[in-house]
N, C-alpha and C positions, 0 to 999 in steps of 0.2 A: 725677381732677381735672387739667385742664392751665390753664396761666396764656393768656392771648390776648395778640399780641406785641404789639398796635397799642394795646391798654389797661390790661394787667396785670390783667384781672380773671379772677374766677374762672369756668371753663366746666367741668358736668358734663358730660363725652363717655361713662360709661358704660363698663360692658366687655368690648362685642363691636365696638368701635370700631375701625376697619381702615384702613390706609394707603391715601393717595388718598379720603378719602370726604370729604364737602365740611359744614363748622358754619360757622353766624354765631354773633358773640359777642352776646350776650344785653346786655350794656351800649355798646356802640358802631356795636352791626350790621357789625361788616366780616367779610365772606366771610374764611374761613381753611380751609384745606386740612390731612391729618393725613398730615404726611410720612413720618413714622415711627412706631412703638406703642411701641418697647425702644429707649431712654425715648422716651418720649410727649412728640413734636414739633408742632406745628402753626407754619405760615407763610399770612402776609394772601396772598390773591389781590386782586391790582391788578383796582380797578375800572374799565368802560369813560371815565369820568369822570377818573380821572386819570391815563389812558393821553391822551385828548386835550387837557389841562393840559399836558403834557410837550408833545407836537407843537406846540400853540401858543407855548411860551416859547422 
């Protein structure tokens, strides 16, 4: 089980889960990446959508 950064919910990733392999959270849909296994990391991937929020502001 890892936490999701962007919603704190719970994600079963399983355990042949491998660094770089890409989950949505199941409660918010954001793309998150598994940056590490030992501990078990995950970080959102920025979506195309709010890469071009930024350039706009």
């Amino acid at each position: 089980m890892a936490l999701c950064p962007e919603c704190d919910a719970s994600i079963d990733v399983g355990d042949d889960v491998e660094e770089g392999q890409i989950l949505d959270c199941p409660e918010c849909n954001a793309r998150l990446e598994v940056v590490s296994t030992n501990p078990l990391e995950l970080d959102v991937i920025p979506g195309e959508d709010e890469d071009e929020d930024e350039v706009e502001a």
